[in-house]
C-alpha positions as CSV (number, residue, x, y, z in Angstrom):
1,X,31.7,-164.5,8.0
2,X,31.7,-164.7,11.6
3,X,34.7,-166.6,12.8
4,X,33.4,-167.9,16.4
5,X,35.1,-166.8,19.5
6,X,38.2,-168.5,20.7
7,X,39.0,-170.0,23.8
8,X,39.9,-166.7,25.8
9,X,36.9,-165.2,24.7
10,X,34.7,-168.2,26.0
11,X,35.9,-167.6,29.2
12,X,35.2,-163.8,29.5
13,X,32.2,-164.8,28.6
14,X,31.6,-167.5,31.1
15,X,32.5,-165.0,33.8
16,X,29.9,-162.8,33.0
17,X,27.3,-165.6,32.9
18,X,28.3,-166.0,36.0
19,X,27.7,-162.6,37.0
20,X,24.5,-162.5,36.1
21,X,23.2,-166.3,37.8
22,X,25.0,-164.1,41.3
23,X,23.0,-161.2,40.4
24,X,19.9,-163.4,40.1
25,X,19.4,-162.7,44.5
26,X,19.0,-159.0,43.7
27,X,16.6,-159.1,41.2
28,X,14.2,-161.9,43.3
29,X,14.7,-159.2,46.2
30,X,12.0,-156.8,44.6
31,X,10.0,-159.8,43.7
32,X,7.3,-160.4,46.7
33,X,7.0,-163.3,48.7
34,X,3.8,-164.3,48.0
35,X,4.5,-165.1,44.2
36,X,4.9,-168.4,43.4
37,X,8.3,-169.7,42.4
38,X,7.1,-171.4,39.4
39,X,5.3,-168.3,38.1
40,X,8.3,-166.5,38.3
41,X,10.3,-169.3,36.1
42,X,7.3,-169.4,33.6
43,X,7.6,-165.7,32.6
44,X,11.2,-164.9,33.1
45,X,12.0,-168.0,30.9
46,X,8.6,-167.1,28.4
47,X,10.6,-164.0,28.4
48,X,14.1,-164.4,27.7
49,X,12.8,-167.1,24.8
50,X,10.3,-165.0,23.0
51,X,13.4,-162.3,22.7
52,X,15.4,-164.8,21.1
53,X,13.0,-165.8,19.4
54,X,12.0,-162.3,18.0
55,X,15.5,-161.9,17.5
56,X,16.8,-165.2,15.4
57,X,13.4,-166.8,13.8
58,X,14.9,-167.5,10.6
59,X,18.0,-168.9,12.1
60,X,16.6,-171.0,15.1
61,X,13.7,-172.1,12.6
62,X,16.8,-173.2,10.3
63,X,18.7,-174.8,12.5
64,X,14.7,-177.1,13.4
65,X,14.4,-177.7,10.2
66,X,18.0,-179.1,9.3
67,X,18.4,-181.2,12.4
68,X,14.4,-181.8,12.8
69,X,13.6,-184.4,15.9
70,X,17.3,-185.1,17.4
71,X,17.8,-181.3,18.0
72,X,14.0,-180.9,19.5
73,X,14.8,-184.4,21.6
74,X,18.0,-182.9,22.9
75,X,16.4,-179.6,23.5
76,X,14.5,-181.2,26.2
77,X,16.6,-183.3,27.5
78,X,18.7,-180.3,28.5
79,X,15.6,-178.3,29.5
80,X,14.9,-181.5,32.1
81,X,18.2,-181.7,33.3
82,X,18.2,-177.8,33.8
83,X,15.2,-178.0,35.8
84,X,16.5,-180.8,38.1
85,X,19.4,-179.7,38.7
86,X,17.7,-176.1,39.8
87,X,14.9,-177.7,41.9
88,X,17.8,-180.0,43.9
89,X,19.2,-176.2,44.5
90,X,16.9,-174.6,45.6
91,X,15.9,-177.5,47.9
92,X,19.4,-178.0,49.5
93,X,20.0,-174.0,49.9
94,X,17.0,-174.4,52.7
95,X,19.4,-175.7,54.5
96,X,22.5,-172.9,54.4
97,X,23.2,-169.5,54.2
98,X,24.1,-168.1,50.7
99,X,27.6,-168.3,50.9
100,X,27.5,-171.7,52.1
101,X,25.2,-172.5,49.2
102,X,27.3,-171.3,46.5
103,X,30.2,-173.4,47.7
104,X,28.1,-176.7,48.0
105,X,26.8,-175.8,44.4
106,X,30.7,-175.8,43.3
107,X,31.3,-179.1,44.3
108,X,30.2,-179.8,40.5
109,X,34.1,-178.8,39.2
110,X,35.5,-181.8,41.7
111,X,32.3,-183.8,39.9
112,X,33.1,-183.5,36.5
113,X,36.7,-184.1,36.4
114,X,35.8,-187.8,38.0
115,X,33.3,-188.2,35.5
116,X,35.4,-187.1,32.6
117,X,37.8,-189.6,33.9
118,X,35.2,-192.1,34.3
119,X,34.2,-191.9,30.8
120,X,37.7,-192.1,29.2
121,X,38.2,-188.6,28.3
122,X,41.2,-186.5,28.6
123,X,41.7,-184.7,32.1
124,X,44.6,-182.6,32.3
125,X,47.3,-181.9,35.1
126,X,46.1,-178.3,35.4
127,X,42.2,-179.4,35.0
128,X,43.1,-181.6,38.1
129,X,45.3,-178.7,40.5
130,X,42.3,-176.7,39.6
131,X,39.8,-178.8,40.9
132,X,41.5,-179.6,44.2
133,X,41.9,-176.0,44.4
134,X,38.3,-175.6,44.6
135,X,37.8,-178.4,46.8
136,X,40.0,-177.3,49.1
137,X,38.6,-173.9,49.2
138,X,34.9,-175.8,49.6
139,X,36.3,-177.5,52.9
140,X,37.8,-174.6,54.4
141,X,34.7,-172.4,54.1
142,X,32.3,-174.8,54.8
143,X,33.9,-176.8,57.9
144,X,33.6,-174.2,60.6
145,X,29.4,-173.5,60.1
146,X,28.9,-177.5,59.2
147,X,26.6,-179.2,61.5
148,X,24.9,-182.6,61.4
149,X,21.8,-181.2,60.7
150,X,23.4,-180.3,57.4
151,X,24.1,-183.5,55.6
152,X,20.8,-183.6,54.2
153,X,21.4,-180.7,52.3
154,X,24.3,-181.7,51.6
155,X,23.1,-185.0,49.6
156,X,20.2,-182.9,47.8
157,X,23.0,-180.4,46.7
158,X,25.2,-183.5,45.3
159,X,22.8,-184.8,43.7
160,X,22.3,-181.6,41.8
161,X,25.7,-181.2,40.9
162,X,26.3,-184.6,39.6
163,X,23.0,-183.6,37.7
164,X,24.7,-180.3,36.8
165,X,27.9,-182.5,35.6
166,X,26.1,-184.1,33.2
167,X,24.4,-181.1,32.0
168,X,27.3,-179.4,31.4
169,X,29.1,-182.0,29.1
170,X,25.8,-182.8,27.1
171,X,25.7,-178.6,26.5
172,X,29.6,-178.7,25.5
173,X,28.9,-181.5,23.1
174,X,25.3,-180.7,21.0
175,X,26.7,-177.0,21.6
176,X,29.0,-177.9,18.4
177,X,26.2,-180.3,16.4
178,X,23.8,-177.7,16.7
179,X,23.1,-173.9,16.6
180,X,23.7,-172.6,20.1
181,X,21.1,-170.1,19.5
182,X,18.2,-172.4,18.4
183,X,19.1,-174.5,21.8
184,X,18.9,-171.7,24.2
185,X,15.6,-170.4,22.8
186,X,14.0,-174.2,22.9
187,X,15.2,-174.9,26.5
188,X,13.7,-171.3,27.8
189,X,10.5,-172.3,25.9
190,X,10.7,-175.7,27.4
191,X,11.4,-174.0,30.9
192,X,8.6,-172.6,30.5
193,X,6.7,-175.1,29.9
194,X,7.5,-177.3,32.8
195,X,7.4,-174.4,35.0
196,X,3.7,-174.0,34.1
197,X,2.2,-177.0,35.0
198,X,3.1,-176.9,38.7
199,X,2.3,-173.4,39.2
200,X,-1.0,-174.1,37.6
201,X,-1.8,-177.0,40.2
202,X,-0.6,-174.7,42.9
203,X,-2.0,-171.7,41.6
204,X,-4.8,-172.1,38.9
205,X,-5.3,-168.3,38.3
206,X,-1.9,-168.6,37.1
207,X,-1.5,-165.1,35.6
208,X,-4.4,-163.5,36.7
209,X,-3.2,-164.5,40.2
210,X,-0.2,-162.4,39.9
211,X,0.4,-159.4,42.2
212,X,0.7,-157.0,39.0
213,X,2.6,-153.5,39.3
214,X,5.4,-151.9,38.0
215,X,8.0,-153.0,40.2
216,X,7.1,-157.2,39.5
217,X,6.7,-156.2,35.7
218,X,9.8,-154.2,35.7
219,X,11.7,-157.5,37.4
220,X,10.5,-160.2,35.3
221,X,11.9,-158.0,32.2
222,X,15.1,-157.5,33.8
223,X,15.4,-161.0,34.8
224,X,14.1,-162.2,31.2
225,X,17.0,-159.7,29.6
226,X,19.9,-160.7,31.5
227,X,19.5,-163.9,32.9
228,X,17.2,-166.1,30.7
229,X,17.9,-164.4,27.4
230,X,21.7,-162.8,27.4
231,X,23.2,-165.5,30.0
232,X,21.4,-168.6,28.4
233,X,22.2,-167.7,24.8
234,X,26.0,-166.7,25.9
235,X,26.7,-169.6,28.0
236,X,25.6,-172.1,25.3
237,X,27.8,-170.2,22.4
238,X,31.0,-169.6,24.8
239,X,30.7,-173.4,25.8
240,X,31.1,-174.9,22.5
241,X,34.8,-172.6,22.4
242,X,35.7,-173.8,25.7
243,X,36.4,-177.5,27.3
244,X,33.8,-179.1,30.3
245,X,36.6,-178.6,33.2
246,X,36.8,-174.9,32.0
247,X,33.1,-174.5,32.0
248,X,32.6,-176.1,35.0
249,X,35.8,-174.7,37.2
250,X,34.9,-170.7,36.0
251,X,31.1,-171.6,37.6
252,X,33.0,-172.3,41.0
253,X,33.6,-168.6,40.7
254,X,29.5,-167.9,41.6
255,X,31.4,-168.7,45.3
256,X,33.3,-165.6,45.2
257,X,30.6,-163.4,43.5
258,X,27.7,-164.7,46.1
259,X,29.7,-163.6,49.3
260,X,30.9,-159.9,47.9
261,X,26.8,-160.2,47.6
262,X,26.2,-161.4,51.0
263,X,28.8,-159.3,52.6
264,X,28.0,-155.7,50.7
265,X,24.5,-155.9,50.1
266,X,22.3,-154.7,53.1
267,X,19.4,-157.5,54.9
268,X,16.5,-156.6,52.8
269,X,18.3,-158.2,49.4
270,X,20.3,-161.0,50.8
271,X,20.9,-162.7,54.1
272,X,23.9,-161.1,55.3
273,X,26.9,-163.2,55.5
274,X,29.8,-162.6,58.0
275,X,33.1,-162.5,56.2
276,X,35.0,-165.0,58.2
277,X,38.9,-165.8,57.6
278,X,37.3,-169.6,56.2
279,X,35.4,-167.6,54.0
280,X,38.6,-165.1,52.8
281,X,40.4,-168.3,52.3
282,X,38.4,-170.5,50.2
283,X,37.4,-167.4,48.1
284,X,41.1,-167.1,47.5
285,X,41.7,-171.1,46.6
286,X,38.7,-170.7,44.4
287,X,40.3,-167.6,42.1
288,X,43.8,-169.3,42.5
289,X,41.8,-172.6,41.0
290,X,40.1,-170.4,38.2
291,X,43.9,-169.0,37.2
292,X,45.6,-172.6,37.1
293,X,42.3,-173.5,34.5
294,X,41.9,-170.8,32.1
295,X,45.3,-168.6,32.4
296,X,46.5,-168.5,28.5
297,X,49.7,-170.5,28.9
298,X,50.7,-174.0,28.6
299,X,48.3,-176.2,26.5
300,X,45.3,-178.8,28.1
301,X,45.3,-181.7,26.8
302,X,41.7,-181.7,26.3
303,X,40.7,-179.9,22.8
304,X,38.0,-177.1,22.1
305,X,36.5,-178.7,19.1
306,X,36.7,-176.0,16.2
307,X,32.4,-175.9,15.6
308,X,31.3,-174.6,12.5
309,X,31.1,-171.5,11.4
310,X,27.6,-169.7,11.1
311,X,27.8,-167.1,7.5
312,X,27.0,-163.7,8.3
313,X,26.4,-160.1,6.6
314,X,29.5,-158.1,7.3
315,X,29.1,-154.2,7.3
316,X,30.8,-152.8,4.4
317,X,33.7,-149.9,5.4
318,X,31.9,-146.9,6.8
319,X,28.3,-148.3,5.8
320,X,25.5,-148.7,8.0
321,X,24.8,-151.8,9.5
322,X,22.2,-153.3,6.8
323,X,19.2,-155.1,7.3
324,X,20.7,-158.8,5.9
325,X,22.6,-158.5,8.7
326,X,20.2,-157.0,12.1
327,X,17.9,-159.7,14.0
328,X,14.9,-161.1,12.3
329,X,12.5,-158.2,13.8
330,X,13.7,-155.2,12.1
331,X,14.8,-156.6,8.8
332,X,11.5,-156.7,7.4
333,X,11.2,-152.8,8.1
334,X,14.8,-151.8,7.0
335,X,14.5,-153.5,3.5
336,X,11.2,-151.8,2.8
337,X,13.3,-148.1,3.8
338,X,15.2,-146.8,-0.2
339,X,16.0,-143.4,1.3
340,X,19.2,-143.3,3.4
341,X,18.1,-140.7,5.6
342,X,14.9,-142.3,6.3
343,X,17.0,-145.6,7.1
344,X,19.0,-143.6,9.5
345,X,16.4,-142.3,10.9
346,X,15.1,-145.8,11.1
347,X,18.0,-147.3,12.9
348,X,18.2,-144.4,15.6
349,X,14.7,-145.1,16.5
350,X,15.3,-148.8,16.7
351,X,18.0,-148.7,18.6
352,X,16.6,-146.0,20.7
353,X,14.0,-148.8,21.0
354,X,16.4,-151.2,22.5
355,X,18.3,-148.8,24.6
356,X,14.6,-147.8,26.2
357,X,13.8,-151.9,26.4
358,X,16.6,-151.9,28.7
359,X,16.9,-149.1,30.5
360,X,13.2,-148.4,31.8
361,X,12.6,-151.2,33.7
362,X,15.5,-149.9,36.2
363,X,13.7,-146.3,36.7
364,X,10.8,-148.9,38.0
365,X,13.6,-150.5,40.8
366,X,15.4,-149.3,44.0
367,X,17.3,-152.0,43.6
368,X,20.0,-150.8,46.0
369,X,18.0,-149.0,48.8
370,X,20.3,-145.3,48.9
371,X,21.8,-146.0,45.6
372,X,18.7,-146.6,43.0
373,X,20.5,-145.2,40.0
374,X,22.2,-148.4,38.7
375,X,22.1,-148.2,34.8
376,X,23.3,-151.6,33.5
377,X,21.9,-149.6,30.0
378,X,25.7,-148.2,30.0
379,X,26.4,-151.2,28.7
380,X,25.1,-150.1,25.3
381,X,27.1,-146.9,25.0
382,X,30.3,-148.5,23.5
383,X,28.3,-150.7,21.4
384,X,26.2,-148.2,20.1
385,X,29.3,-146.0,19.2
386,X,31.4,-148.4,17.9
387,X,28.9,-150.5,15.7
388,X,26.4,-148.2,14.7
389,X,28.4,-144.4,14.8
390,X,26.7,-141.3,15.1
391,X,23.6,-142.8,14.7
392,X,24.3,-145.2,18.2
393,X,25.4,-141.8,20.1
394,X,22.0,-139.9,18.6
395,X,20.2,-143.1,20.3
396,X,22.2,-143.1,23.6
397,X,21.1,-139.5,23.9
398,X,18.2,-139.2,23.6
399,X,17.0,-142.2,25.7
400,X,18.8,-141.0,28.7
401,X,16.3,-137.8,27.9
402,X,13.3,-139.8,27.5
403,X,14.1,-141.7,30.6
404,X,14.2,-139.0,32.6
405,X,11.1,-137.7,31.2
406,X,9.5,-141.1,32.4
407,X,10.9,-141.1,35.4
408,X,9.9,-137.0,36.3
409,X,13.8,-136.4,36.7
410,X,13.7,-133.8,33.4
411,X,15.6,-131.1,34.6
412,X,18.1,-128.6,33.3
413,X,21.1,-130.5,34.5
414,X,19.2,-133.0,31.6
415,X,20.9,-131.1,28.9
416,X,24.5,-132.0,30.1
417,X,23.0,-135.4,30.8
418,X,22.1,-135.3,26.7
419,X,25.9,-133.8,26.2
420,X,27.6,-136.7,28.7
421,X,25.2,-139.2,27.1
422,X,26.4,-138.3,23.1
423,X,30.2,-137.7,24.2
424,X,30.7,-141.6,25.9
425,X,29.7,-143.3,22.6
426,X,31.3,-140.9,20.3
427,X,34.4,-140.6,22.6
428,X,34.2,-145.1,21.4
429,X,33.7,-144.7,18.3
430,X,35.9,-142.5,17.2
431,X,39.1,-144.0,19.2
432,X,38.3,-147.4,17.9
433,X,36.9,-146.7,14.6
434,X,39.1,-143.9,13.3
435,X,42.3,-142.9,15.1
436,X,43.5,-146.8,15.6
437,X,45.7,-148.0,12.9
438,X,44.5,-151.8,13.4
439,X,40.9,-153.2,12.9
440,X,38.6,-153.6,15.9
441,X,38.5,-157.2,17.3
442,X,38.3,-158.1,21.4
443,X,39.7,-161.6,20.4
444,X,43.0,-160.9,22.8
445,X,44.0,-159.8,26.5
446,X,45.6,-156.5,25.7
447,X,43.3,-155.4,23.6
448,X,40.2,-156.2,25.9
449,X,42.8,-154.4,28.7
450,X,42.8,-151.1,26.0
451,X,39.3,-151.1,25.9
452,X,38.6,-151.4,29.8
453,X,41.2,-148.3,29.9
454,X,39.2,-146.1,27.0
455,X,35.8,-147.4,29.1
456,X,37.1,-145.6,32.4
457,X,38.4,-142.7,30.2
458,X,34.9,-142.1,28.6
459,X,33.0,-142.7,31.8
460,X,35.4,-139.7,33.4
461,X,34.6,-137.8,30.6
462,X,31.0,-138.4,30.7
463,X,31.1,-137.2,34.7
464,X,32.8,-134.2,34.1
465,X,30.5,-133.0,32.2
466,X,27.3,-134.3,34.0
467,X,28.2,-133.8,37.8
468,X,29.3,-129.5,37.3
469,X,25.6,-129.0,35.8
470,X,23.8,-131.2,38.8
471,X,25.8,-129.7,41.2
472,X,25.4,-126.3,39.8
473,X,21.4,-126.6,39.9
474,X,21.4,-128.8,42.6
475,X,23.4,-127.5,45.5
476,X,22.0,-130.0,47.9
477,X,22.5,-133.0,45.7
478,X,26.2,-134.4,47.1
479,X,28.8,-134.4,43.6
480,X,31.4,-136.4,44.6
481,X,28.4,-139.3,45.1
482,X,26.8,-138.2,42.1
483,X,30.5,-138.0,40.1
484,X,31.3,-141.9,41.8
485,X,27.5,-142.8,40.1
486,X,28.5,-141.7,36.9
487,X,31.8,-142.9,36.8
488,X,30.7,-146.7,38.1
489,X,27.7,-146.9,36.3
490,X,30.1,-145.9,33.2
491,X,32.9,-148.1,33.6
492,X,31.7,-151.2,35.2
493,X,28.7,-152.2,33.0
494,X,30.8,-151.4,29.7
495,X,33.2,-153.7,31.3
496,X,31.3,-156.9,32.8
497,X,28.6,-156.7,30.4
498,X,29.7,-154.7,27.1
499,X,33.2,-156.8,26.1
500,X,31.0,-160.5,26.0
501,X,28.5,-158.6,24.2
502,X,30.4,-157.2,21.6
503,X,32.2,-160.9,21.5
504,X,28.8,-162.4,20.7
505,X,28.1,-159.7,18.0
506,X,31.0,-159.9,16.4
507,X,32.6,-163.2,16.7
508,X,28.7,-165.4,16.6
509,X,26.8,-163.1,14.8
510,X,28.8,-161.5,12.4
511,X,29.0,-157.6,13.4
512,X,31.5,-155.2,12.3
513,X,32.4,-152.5,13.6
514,X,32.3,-148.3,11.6
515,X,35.4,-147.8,10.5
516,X,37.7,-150.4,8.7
517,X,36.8,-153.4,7.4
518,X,37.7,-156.5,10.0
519,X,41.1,-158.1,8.6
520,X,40.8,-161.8,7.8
């Protein structure tokens, strides 16, 4: 059964939806000009809602069926709001640079406080020193570079937010009446849906007008993966764990995540942003705000509704993971499978499957012109070991081969690239799985800090063993950037994207890990 994340969980998770809305500049950077907003919505949301629906049918046609019209009315009420609230956006950011921006789009965590206030529900003393935190950061930063010019902006980007207010605390509450998963996969399709119709009075080709190639193909997957699919589906499950002021005070943190953007990334992603003592400041107020809100001591005084808990498979100890208990789109295949080898076979290739899915699209993007090779695929290599064994290594493997045979990178330092590939995963599984006396479970601090420490030490084995054959081979290529590569793209993605991941498997979904059976 799974037992739902708690309230610590919700948050990491939070954060890294918020990750991924920053990220969302980089990705429209490789997008061109010419391509029409709308058409860009309609896909990436078509996307990210035919995955989860690939993934969940039974389940999100459940969830239809037992709630009928108030879940489909709410759907679209959200999928409206949504759509408002990003339209008043991306008017009002006309008017500022992105840093600016992202501080008048916090301006929702000083909203919803009032309104919970207004409407006669608790607001705690930290919920409030949190908020004026924020506020006070917004000021600072946003004072110096304010002109007069700018209050029109200004009043678009308010309306958004109280828009976005409201949002917020109609997701927290239908989040617990209904299945988190069945809302996020109606509000993309929705999205969709009302993204259509404008771009088809704009743009009646509509798809045929599209500047095809594999750089806009390559985006729209990317986007449809991380920030319609994963983000939508993770936000709406970690909100029902966590209160409004929570939700709304760790989105102020898009602020802080915006500027490192605007200030790092070179002109041809972002506009640049200069990093100005305001700036430094109200970054700071805005972190100090996020650690008065979600830090684990003391008690709020608002409470995280327990919301019911969805049954699940559980993997038996040491089995494989069985088909009762994968998505809806391999089940049908791994029931029909009675030998175990040719179901293990089965599962490598389907999770080679995903691992490609995810992987390929970045072999198709300089995102970062000088540093192309960003793998956020890395994020896979701890799950893979951890959940699925020998089997998850095999996969891990032998996509990195295949993806350098797509890519025309196969070379002999490929081999150790197979070796580095195997060792990560199986480095994760058999730390966590079999040497640990205690069950696997992110659900507290030190362990998610034990894990974050076995990530680094896996990504530094993983370059030790890559960067001696490329350097070897490849005199000219320069190891200690190669070895940094290695050892970022290893560590970082397992730790932004991996830990909310494996939360959603195991908490939402009901995965368990190899190994020992998950204590009660």
């Amino acid at each position: 059964m799974a037992r739902g994340m708690n309230n610590q969980q919700a948050n990491v998770c939070l954060l890294t939806v918020t990750l991924c809305w920053s990220c969302e500049v980089i990705i429209f950077s490789v997008i061109p000009d010419n391509v029409n907003p709308f058409a860009t919505t309609c896909v990436t949301s078509l996307i990210g809602a035919a995955l989860l629906g690939a993934c969940f049918a039974r389940r999100i046609a459940a969830a239809f069926r037992r709630d009928g019209w108030v879940l489909a009315r709410r759907t679209a009420v959200l999928s409206v709001m949504n759509t408002a609230y990003s339209v008043c956006f991306l008017i009002g950011l006309d008017y500022f640079d992105v840093s600016t921006g992202a501080f008048t789009i916090s301006i929702t965590a000083v909203v919803l406080p009032v309104m919970l206030l207004v409407m006669r529900r608790g607001v705690g003393v930290r919920t409030w020193v949190s908020a004026s935190c924020v506020l006070v950061g917004i000021v600072v930063a946003m004072v110096p570079s304010f002109e007069s010019s700018d209050w029109a902006g200004l009043a678009v980007m308010g309306a958004g937010c109280l828009i976005r207010a409201v949002y917020i605390l109609k997701v927290n509450d239908w989040a617990r009446e209904h299945d988190p998963l069945a809302l996020s996969t109606g509000m993309l399709g929705l999205n969709a849906v009302l993204a259509f119709f404008p771009w088809l009075a704009m743009q009646p080709a509509t798809f045929v007008a599209l500047p095809w190639s594999g750089s806009l193909v390559a985006a729209y997957f990317v986007y449809g993966y991380f920030v319609a699919a994963f983000a939508t589906a993770l936000n709406i499950l970690a909100q029902r764990r966590a209160t409004p002021a929570q939700v709304t005070i760790i989105y102020s943190t898009e602020i802080v995540m915006s500027t490192i953007w605007a200030t790092c990334l070179p002109a041809s992603i972002v506009d640049p942003v200069d990093l100005t003592l305001p700036i430094i400041i109200g970054c700071a107020l805005v972190v100090i705000g996020n650690l008065v809100e979600i830090a684990p001591v003391g008690s709020h005084k608002e409470e995280i509704a327990d919301a019911p808990k969805e049954e699940a498979s559980v993997v038996p100890n040491d089995a494989e993971p069985s088909a009762a208990h994968t998505p809806d789109l391999v089940s049908a295949l791994l029931v029909r499978i009675k030998s175990p080898f040719a179901r293990k076979a089965a599962m490598i290739a389907i999770l080679l499957f995903v691992y490609l899915v995810i992987a390929l699209p970045f072999k198709q993007l300089a995102v970062i012109p000088g540093f192309s090779d960003v793998r956020p695929v890395y994020m896979l290599q701890p799950v893979f070991g951890i959940f699925f064994g020998i089997p998850g290594c095999l996969a891990c493997a032998i996509g990195n081969l295949v993806g350098d045979i797509a890519s025309d990178s196969l070379r002999w330092s490929s081999i150790a690239g197979f070796v580095g590939n195997f060792v990560y995963p199986f480095l994760m599984y058999l730390f966590w799985t079999k040497l640990r006396k205690t069950s696997f479970a992110l659900r507290r601090g030190r362990t998610m800090g034990l894990f974050v420490a076995t990530a680094v030490a896996c990504a530094l084995a993983q370059a030790l063993i890559i960067t001696p054959a490329v350097a070897f081979h490849y005199p000219d290529v320069d190891a200690v950037l190669f070895f940094a590569s290695v050892l970022a793209n290893g560590s970082l993605f397992p730790i932004g994207f991996s830990i909310p991941f494996i939360i959603l498997l195991q908490e939402e979904l009901g995965f368990s890990p190899l190994g020992r059976e998950h204590k009660k």
